[in-house]
py3Dmol code that shows the C-alpha trace and the ligand (Angstrom):
import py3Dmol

protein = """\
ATOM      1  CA  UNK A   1      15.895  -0.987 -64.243  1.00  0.00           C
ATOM      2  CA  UNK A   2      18.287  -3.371 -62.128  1.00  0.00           C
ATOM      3  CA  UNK A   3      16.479  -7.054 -61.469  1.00  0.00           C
ATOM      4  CA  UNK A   4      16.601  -8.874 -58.107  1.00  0.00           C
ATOM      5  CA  UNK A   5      15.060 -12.281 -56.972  1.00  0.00           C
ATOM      6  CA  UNK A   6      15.081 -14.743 -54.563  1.00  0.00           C
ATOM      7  CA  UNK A   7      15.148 -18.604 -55.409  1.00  0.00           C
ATOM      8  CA  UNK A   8      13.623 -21.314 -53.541  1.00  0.00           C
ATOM      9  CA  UNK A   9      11.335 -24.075 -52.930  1.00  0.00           C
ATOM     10  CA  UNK A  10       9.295 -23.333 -51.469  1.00  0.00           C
ATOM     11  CA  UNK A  11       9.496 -19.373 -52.212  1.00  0.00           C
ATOM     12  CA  UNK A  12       6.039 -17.920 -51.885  1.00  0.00           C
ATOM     13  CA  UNK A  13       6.203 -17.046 -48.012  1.00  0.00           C
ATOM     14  CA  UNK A  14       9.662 -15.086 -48.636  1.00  0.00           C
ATOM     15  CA  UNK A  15       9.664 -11.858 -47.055  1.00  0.00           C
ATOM     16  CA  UNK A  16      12.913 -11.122 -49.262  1.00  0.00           C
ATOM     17  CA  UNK A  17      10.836  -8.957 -51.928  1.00  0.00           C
ATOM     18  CA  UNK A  18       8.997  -6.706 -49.527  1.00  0.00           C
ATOM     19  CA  UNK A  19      12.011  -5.886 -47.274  1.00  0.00           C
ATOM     20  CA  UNK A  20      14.722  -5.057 -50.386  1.00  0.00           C
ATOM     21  CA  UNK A  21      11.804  -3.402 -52.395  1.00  0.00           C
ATOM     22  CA  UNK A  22      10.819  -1.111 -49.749  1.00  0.00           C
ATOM     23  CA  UNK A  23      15.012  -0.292 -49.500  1.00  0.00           C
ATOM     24  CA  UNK A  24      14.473   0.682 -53.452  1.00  0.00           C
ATOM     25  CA  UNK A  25      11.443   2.352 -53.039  1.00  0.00           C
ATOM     26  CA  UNK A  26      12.718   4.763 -49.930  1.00  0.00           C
ATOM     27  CA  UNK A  27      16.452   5.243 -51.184  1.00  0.00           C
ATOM     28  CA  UNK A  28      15.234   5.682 -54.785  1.00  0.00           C
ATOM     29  CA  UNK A  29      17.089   2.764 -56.526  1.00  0.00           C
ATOM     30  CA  UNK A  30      15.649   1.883 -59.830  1.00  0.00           C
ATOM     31  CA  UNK A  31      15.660  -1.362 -59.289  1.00  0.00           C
ATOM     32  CA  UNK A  32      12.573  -4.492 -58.289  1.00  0.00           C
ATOM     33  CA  UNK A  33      13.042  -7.382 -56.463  1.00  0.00           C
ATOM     34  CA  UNK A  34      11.067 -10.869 -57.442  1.00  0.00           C
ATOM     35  CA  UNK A  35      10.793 -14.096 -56.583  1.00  0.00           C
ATOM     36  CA  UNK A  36      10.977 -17.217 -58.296  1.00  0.00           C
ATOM     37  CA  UNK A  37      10.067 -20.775 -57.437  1.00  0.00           C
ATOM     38  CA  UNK A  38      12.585 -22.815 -58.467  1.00  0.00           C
ATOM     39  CA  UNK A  39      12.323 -26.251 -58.228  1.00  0.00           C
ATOM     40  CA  UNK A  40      15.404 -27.855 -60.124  1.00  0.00           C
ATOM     41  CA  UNK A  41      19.022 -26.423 -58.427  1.00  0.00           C
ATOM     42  CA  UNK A  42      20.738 -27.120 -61.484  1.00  0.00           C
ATOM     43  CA  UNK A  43      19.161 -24.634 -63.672  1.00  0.00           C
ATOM     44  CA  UNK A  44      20.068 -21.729 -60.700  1.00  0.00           C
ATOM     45  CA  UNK A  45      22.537 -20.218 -63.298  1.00  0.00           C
ATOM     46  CA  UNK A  46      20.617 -20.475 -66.655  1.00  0.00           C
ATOM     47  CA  UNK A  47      17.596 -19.018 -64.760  1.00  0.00           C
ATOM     48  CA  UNK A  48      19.438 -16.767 -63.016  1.00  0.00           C
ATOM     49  CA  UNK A  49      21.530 -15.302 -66.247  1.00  0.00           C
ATOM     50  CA  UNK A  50      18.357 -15.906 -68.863  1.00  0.00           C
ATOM     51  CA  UNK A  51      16.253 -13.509 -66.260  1.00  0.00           C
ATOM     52  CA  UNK A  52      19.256 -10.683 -66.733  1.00  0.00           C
ATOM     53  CA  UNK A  53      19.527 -10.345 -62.925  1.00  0.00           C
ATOM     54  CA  UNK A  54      21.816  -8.199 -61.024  1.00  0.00           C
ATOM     55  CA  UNK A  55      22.186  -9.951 -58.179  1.00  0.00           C
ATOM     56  CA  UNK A  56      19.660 -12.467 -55.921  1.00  0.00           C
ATOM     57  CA  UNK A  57      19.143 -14.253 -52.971  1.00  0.00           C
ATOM     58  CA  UNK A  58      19.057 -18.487 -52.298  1.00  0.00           C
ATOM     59  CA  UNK A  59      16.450 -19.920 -49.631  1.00  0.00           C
ATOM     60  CA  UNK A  60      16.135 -23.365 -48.951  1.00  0.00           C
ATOM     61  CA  UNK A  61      16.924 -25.811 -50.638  1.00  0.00           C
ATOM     62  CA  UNK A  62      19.533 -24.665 -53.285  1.00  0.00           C
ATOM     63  CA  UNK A  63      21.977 -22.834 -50.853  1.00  0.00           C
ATOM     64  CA  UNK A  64      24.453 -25.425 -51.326  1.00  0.00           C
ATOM     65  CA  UNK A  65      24.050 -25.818 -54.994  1.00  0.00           C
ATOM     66  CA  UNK A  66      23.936 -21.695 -55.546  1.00  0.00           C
ATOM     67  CA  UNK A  67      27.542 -22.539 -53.892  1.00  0.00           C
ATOM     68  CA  UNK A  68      28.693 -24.702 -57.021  1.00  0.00           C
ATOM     69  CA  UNK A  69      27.047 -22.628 -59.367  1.00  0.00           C
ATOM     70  CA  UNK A  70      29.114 -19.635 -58.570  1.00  0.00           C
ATOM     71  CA  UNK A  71      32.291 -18.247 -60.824  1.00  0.00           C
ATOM     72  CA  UNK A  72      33.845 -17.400 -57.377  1.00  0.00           C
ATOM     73  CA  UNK A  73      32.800 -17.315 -53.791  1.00  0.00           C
ATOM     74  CA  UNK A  74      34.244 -14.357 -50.794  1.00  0.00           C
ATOM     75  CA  UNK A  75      34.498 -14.794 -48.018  1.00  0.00           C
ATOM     76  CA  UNK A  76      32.988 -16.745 -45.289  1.00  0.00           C
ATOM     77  CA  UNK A  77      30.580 -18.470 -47.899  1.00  0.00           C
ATOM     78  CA  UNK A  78      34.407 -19.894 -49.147  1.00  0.00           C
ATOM     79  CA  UNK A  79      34.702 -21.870 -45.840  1.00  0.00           C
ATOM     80  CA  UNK A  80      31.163 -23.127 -45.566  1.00  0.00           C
ATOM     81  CA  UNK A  81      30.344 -23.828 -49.016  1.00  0.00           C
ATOM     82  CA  UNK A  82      26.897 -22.322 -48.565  1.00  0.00           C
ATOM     83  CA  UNK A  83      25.734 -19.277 -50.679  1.00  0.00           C
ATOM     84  CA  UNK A  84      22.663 -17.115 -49.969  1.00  0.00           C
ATOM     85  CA  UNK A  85      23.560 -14.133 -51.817  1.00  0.00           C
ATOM     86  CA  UNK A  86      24.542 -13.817 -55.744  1.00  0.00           C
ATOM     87  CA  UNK A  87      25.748 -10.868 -57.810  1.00  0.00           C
ATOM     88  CA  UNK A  88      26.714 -10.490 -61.102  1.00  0.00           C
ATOM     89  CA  UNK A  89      29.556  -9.149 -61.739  1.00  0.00           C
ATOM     90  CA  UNK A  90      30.121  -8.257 -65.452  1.00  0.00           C
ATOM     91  CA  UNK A  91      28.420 -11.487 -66.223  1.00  0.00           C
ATOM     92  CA  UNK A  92      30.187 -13.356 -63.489  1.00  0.00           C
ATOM     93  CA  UNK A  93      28.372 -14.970 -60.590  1.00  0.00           C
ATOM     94  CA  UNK A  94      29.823 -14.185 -57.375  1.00  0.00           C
ATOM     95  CA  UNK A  95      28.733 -15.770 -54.399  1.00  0.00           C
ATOM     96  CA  UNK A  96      28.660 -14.847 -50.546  1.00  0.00           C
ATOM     97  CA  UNK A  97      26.890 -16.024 -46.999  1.00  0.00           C
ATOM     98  CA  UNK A  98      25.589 -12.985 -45.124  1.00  0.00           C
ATOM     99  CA  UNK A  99      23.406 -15.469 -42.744  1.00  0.00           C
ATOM    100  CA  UNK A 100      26.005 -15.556 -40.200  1.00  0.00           C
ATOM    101  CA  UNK A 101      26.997 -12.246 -39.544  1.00  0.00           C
ATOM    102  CA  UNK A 102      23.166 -11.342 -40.219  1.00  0.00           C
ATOM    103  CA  UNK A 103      22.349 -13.839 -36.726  1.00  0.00           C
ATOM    104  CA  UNK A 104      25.806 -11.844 -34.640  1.00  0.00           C
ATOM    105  CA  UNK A 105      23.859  -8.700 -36.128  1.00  0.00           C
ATOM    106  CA  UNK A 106      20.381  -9.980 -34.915  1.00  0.00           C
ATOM    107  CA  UNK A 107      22.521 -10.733 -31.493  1.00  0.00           C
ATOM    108  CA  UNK A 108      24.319  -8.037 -30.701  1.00  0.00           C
ATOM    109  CA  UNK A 109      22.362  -6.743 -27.771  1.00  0.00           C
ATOM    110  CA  UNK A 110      22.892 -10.226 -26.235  1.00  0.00           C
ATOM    111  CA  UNK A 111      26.152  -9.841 -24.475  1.00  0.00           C
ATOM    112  CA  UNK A 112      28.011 -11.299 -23.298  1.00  0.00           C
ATOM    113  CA  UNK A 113      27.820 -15.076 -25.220  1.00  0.00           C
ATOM    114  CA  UNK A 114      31.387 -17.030 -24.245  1.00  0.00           C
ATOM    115  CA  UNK A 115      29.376 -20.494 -24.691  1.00  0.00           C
ATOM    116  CA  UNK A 116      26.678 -21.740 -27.526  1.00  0.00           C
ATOM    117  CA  UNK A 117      24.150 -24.625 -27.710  1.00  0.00           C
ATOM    118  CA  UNK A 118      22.735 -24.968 -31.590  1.00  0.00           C
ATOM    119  CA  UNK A 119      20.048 -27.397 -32.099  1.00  0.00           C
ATOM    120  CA  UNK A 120      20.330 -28.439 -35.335  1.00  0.00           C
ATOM    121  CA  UNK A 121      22.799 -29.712 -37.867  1.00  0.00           C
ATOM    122  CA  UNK A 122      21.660 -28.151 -41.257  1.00  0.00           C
ATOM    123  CA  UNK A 123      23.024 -25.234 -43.635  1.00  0.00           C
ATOM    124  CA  UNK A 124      22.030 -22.403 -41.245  1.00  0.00           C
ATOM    125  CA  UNK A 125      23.509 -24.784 -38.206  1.00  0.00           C
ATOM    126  CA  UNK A 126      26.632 -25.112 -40.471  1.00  0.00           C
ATOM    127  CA  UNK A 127      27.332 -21.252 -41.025  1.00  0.00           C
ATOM    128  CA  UNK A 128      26.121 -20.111 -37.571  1.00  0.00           C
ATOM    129  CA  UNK A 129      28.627 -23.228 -36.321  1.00  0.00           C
ATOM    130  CA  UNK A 130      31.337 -21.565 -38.088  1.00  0.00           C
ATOM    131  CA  UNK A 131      31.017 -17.825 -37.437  1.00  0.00           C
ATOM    132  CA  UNK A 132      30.545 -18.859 -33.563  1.00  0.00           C
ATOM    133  CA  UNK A 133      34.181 -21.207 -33.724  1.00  0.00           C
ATOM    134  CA  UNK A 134      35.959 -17.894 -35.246  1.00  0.00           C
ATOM    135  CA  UNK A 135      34.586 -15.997 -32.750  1.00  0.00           C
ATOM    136  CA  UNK A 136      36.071 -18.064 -30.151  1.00  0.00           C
ATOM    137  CA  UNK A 137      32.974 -19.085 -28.391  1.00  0.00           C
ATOM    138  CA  UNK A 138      32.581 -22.403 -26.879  1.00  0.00           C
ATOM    139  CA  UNK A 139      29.862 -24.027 -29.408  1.00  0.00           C
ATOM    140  CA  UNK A 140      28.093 -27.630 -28.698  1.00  0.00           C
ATOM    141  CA  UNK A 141      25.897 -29.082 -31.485  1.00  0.00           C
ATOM    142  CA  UNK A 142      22.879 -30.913 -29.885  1.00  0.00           C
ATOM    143  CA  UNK A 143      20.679 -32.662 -33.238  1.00  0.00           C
ATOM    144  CA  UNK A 144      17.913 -35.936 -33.818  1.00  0.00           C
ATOM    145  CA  UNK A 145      19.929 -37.930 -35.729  1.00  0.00           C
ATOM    146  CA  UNK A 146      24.014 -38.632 -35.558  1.00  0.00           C
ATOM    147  CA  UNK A 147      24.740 -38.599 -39.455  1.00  0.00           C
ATOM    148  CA  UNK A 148      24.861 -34.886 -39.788  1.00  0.00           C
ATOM    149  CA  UNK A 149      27.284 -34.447 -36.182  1.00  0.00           C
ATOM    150  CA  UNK A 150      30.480 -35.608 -38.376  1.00  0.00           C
ATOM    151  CA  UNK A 151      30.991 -32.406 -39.985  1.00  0.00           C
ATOM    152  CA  UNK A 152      30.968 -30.299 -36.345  1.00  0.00           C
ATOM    153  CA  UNK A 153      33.177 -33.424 -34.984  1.00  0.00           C
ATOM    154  CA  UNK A 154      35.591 -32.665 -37.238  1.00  0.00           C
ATOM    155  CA  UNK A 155      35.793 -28.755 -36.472  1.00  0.00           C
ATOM    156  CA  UNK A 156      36.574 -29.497 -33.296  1.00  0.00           C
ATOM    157  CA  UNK A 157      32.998 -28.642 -31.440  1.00  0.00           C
ATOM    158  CA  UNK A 158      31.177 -31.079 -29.149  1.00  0.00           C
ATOM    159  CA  UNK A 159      28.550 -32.817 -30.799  1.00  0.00           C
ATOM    160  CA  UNK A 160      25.559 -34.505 -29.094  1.00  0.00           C
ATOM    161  CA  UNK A 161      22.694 -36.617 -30.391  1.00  0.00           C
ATOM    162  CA  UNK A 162      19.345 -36.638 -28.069  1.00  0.00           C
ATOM    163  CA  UNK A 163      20.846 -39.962 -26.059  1.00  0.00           C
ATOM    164  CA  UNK A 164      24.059 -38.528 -25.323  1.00  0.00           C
ATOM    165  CA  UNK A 165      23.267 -35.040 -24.527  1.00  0.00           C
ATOM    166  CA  UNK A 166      25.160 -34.031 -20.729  1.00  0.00           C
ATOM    167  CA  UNK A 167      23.110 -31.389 -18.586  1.00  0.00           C
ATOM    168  CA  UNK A 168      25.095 -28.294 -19.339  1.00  0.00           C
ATOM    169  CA  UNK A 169      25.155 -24.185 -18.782  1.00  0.00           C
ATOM    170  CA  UNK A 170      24.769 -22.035 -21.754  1.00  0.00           C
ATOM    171  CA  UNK A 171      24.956 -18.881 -22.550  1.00  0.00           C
ATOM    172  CA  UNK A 172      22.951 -19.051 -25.694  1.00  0.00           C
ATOM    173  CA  UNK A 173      20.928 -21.392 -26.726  1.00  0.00           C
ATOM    174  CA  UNK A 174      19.777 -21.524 -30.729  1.00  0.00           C
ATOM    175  CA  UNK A 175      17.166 -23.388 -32.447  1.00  0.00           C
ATOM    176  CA  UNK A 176      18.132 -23.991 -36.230  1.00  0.00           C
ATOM    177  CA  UNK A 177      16.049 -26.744 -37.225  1.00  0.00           C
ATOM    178  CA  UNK A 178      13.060 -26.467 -38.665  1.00  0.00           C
ATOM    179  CA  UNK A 179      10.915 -28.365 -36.111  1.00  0.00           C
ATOM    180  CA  UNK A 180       8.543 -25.816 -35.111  1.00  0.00           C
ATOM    181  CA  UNK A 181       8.301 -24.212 -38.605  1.00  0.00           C
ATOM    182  CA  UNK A 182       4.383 -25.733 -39.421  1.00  0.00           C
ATOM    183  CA  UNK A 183       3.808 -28.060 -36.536  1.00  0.00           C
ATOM    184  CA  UNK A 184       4.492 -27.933 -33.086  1.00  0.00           C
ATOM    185  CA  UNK A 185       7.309 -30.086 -32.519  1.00  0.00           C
ATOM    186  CA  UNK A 186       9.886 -29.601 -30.145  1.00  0.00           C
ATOM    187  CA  UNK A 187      13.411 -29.275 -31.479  1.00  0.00           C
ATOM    188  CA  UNK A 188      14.523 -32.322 -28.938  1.00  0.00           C
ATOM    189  CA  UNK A 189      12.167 -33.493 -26.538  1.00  0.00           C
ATOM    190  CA  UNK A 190      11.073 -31.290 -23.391  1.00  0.00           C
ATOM    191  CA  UNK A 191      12.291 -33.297 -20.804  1.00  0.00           C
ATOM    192  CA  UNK A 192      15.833 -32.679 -22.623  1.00  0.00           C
ATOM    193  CA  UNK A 193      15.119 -28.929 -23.119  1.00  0.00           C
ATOM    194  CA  UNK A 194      13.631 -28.041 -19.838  1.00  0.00           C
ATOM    195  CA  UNK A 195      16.548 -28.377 -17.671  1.00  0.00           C
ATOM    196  CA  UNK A 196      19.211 -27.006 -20.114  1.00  0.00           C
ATOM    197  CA  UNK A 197      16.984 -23.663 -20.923  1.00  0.00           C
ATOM    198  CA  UNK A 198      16.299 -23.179 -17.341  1.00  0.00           C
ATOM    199  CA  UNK A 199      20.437 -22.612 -16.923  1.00  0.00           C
ATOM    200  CA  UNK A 200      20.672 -20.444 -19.893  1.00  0.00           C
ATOM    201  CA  UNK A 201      21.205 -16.471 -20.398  1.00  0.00           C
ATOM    202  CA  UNK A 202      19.402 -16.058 -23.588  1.00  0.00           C
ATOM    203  CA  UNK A 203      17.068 -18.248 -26.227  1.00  0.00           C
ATOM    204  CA  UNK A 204      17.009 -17.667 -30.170  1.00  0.00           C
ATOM    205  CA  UNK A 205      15.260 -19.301 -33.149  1.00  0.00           C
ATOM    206  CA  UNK A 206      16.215 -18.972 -36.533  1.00  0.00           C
ATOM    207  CA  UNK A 207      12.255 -19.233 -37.335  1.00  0.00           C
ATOM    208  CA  UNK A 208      10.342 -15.977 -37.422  1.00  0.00           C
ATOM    209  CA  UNK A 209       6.741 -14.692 -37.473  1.00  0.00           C
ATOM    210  CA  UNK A 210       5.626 -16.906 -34.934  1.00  0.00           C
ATOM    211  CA  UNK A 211       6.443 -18.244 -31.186  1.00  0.00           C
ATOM    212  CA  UNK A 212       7.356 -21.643 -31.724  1.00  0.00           C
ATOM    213  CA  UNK A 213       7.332 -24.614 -28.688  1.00  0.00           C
ATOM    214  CA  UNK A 214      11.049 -23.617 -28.104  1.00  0.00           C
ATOM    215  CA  UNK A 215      10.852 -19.530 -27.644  1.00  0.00           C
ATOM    216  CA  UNK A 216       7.689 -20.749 -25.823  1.00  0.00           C
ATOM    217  CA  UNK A 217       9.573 -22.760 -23.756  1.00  0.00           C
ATOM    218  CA  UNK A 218      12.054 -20.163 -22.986  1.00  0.00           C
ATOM    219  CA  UNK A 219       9.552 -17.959 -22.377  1.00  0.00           C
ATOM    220  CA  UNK A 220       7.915 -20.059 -19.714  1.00  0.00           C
ATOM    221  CA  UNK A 221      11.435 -19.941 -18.031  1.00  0.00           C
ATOM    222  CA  UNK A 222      11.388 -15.877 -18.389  1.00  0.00           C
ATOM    223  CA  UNK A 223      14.275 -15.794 -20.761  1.00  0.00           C
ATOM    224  CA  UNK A 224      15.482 -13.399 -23.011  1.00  0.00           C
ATOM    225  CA  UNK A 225      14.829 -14.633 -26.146  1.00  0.00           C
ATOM    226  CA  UNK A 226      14.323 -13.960 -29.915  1.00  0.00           C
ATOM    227  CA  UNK A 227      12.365 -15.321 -32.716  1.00  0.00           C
ATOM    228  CA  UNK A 228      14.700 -15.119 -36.377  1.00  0.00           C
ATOM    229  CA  UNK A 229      13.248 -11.715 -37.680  1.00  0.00           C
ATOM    230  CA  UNK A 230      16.550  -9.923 -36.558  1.00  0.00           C
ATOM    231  CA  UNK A 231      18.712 -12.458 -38.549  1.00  0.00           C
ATOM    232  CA  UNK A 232      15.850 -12.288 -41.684  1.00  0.00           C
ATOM    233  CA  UNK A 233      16.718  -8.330 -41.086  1.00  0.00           C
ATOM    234  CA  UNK A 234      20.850  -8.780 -40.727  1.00  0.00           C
ATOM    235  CA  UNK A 235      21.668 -10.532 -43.481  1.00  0.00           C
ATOM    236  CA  UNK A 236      19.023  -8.961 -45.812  1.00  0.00           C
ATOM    237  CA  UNK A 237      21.053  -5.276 -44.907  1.00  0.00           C
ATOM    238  CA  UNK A 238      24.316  -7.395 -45.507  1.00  0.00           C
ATOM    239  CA  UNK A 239      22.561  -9.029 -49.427  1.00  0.00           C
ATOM    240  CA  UNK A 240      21.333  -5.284 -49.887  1.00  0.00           C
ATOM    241  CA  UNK A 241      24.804  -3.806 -49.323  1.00  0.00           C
ATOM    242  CA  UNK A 242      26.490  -6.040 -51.730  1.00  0.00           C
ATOM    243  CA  UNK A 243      23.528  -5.488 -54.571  1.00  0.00           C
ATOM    244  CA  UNK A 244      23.939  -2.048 -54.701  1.00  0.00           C
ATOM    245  CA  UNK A 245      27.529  -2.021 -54.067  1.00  0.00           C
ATOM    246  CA  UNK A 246      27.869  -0.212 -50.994  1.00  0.00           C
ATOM    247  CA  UNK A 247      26.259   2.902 -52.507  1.00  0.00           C
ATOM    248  CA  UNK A 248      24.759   3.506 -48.805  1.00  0.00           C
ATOM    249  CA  UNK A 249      25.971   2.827 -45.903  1.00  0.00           C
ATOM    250  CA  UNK A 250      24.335  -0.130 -43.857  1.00  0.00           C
ATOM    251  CA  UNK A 251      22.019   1.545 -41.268  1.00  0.00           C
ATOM    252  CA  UNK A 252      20.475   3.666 -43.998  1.00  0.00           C
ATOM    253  CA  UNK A 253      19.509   0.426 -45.699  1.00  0.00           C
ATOM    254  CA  UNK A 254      18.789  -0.730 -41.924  1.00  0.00           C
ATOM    255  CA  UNK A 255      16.327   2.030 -41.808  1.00  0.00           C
ATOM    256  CA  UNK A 256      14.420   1.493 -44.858  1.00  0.00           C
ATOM    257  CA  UNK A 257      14.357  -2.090 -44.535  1.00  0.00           C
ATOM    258  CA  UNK A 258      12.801  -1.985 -40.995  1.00  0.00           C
ATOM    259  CA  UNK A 259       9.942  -0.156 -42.393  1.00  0.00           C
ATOM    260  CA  UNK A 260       8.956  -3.669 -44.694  1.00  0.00           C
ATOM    261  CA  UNK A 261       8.079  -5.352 -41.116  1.00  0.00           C
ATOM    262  CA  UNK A 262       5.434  -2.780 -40.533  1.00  0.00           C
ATOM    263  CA  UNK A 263       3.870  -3.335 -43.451  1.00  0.00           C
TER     264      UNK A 263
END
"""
ligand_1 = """\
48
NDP
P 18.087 -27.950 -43.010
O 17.042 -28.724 -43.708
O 19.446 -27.827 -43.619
O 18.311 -28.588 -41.507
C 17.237 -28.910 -40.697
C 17.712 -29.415 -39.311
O 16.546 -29.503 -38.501
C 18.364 -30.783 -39.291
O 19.403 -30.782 -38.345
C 17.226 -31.723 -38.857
O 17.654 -32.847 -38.118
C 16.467 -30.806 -37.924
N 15.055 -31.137 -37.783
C 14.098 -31.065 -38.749
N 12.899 -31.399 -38.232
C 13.106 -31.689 -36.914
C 12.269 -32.108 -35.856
N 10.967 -32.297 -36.035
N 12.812 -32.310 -34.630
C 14.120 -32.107 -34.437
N 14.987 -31.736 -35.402
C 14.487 -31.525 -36.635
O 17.435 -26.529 -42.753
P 18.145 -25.080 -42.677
O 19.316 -25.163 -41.767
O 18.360 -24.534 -44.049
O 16.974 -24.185 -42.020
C 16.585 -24.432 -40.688
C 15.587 -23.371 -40.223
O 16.205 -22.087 -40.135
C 14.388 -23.234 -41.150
O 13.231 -23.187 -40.332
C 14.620 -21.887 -41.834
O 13.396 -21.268 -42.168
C 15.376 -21.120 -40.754
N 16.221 -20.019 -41.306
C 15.969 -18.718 -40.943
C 16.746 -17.668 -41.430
C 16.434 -16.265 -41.018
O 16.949 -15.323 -41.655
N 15.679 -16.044 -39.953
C 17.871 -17.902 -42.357
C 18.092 -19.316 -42.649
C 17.269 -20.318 -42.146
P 18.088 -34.269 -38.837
O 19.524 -34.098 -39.223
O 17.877 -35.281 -37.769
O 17.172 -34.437 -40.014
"""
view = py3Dmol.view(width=600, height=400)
view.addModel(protein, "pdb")
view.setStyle({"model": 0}, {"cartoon": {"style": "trace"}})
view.addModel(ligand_1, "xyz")
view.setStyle({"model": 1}, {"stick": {}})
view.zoomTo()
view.show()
């Protein structure tokens, strides 16, 4: 039987196990998914190898250090330096970033998006930041603090801290921080939020299971929004692909992995 597992800190909330187990289960795979809570990113590899696993997924906080731990990296995950999904490989760890094309996937019936707000300036902020550039959208990075803007500066996107931040029309606007997560904090404060939101097509959080302030806020303004279950969905289809080598075809892992949300 082929071993899966997601690593993170903390871990125990993942939805990971239940949504590739139930692909297993339905498509007949022998194969289980765990998770593990790993506290120490350094020992990603030994853990990952000593555990005999086929392949696994990386959750906060060791995306970037899954990145460094790889033999080689594909793909988009090469341009971010952010891994969330590792197979082995005859004993080599490959390493790839389906977050991004999971959030397109989670957006595709939002159409069409020319321009892009992201609140936030974290990993997920980092490869959605990215994926949106090659697409040739018109992306602005609004975030708290200024020390994180450098790396958006310098691909070329406007970058904004709470001070500075013009009133603007968006197509999309996206919440990747985590403010919103446990508490009820705004991502920036409403008086910022209000007026930009009220302009905008569409409203997405990266956080899911819950309506936070923001998608409360947009819905308030009546806008089409989304909480982050689509994206958890996307790139868990993409992960699942990879694992089992393209054996199926996407939607029929699409299929079986929709079923986990029921449950
Ligand atoms: P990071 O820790 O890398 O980044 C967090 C960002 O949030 C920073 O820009 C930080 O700003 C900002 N922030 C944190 N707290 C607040 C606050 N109270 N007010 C305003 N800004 C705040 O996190 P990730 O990018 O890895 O994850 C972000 C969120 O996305 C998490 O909630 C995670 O669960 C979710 N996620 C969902 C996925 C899905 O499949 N649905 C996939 C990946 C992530 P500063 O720089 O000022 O500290």
């Amino acid at each position: 039987m082929k071993l899966f597992a997601i690593f993170g800190d903390p871990v125990a909330h993942s939805r990971s196990p239940l949504m590739h187990n139930c692909v297993f289960t339905h498509l007949g795979v022998h194969a289980c998914y765990t998770r593990i809570h790993l506290k120490e990113s350094a020992q990603l590899k030994a853990t990952f190898f000593a555990l005999q696993l086929s392949g696994a997924n990386v959750t906060v906080p060791h995306k970037e250090a899954a990145f460094e731990a790889c033999d080689e990296v594909r793909g988009f995950a090469k341009s971010i330096g952010v891994v969330n999904t590792l197979v082995n490989e005859n004993g080599r760890l490959i390493g790839y970033n389906t977050d991004a094309d999971g959030f397109m996937y989670a957006m595709a019936p939002f159409q069409p998006i020319k321009s892009v707000l992201v609140l936030g300036a974290g990993g997920t902020a980092k490869a959605l930041v990215n994926k949106f550039v090659d697409e040739g959208m018109h992306v602005s990075v609004l975030n708290r603090s200024k020390g994180r803007l450098d790396y958006f500066t310098s691909l070329g996107v406007a970058t904004y801290t709470w001070d500075t931040m013009p009133q603007q029309q968006f197509d999309l606007i996206v919440n990747t921080t985590s403010a919103g997560l446990s508490g009820h904090e705004y991502p920036a404060p409403v008086a910022l939020l209000e007026p930009l939101i009220a302009v905008c097509h569409f409203c997405a959080d990266a956080i899911y299971g819950k309506v936070t302030p923001f998608l409360h806020l947009a819905q308030q303004y009546r806008k089409i929004s989304k909480d982050g279950a689509d994206m958890l969905l996307g790139q868990g289809v993409l992960a699942c692909a990879l694992f089992l080598d393209h054996q199926f075809d996407n939607k029929q892992i699409e299929t079986q992995m929709k079923k986990s949300f029921l449950l």
